[in-house]
C-alpha positions in Angstrom: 6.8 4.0 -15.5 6.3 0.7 -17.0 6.1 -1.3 -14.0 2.1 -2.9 -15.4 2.9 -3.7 -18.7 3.3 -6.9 -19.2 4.9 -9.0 -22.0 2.1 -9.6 -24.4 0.8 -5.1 -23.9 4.4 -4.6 -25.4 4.0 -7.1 -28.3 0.9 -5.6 -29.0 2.1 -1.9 -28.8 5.4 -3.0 -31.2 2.6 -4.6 -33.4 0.4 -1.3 -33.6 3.6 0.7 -34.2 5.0 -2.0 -37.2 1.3 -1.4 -38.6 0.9 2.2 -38.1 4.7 3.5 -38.9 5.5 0.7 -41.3 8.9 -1.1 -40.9 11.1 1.7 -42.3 9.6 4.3 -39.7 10.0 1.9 -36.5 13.4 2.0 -35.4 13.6 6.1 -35.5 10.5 6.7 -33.9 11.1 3.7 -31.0 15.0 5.8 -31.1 12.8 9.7 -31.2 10.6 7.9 -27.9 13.5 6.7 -26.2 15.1 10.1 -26.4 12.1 12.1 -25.3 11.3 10.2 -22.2 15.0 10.3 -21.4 14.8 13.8 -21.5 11.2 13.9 -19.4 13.7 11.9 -16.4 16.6 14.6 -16.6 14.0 17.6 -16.4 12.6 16.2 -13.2 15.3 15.0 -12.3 16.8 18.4 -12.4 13.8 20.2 -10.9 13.6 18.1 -7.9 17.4 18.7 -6.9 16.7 22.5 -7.6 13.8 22.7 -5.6 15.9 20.5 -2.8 19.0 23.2 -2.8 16.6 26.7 -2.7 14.3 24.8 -0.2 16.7 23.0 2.0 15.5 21.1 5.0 11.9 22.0 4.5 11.8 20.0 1.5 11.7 16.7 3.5 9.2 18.2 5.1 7.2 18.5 1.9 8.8 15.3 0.7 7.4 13.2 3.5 3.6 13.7 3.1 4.4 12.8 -0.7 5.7 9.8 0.1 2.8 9.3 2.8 0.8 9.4 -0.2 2.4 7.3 -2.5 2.5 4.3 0.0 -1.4 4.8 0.2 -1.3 3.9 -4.0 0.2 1.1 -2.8 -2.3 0.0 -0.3 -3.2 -3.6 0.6 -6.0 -4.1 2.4 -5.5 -7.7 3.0 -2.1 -7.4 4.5 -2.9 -4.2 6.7 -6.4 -6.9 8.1 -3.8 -9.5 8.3 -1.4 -7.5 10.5 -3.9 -5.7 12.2 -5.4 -9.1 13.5 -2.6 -11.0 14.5 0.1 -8.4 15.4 0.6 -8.7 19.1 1.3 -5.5 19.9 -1.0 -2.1 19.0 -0.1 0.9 17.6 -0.4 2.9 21.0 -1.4 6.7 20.6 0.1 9.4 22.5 -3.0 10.0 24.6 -1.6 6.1 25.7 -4.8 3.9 23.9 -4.6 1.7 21.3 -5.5 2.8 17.7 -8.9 4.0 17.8 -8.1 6.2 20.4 -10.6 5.3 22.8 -9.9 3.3 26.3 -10.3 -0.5 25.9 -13.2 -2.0 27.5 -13.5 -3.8 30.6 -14.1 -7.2 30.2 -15.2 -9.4 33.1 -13.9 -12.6 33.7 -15.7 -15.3 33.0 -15.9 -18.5 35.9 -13.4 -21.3 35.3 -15.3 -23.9 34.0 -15.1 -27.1 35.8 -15.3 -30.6 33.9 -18.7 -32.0 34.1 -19.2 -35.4 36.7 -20.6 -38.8 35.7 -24.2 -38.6 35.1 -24.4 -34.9 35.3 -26.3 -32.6 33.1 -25.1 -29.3 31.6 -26.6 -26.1 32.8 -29.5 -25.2 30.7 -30.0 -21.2 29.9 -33.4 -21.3 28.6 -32.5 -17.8 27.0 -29.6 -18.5 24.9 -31.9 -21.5 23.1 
């Protein structure tokens, strides 16, 4: 729940709160928010395992999706480039292609190139300049 705040948000939020409360008022109210989002856990906490017993196994078939979803949140587009550049194998599709689902194109092989002899010029292509 807390995962982005960082050390200087919660000095600033205990500051506000030490302003706003006053000193006396602190303690209980951090005590009164402590409680309450205790209670917010055991709720959902509670609904979810109800919802799992009446549902049974077609609550993991919810579930999944869900979780689908929460790994897009997470998302990094550099690390899904990164791996989909330099990992050696594709993710292959039923229909048997590679990830875009369409055949991969023919390439043709190119001529092995032979080292150039003493004296000799390169090939000029007069449409590639």
């Amino acid at each position: 729940m807390f995962e982005n705040v960082g050390f200087s948000e919660l000095l600033v939020l205990v500051l506000a709160g030490l302003f706003i409360l006053g000193p006396e008022r602190l303690p209980d109210a951090a005590a009164w928010l402590g409680r309450t989002i205790r209670q917010v856990k055991e709720y959902a906490t509670g609904a979810r395992e109800q919802l799992k017993n009446e549902m049974g196994p077609e609550f993991e078939q919810i579930r999944k999706p869900l979780e689908d979803l929460r790994e897009l949140r997470n998302f990094n587009p550099k690390q899904a480039i990164t791996k989909h550049l330099w990992d050696d194998q594709p993710d292959e599709k039923p229909n048997g292609h590679p990830s875009t689902g369409y055949p991969p194109v023919p390439t043709e092989q190119a001529p092995p190139q032979r080292p150039l002899a003493h004296n000799e010029r390169p090939p000029y292509d007069p449409d590639a300049t």
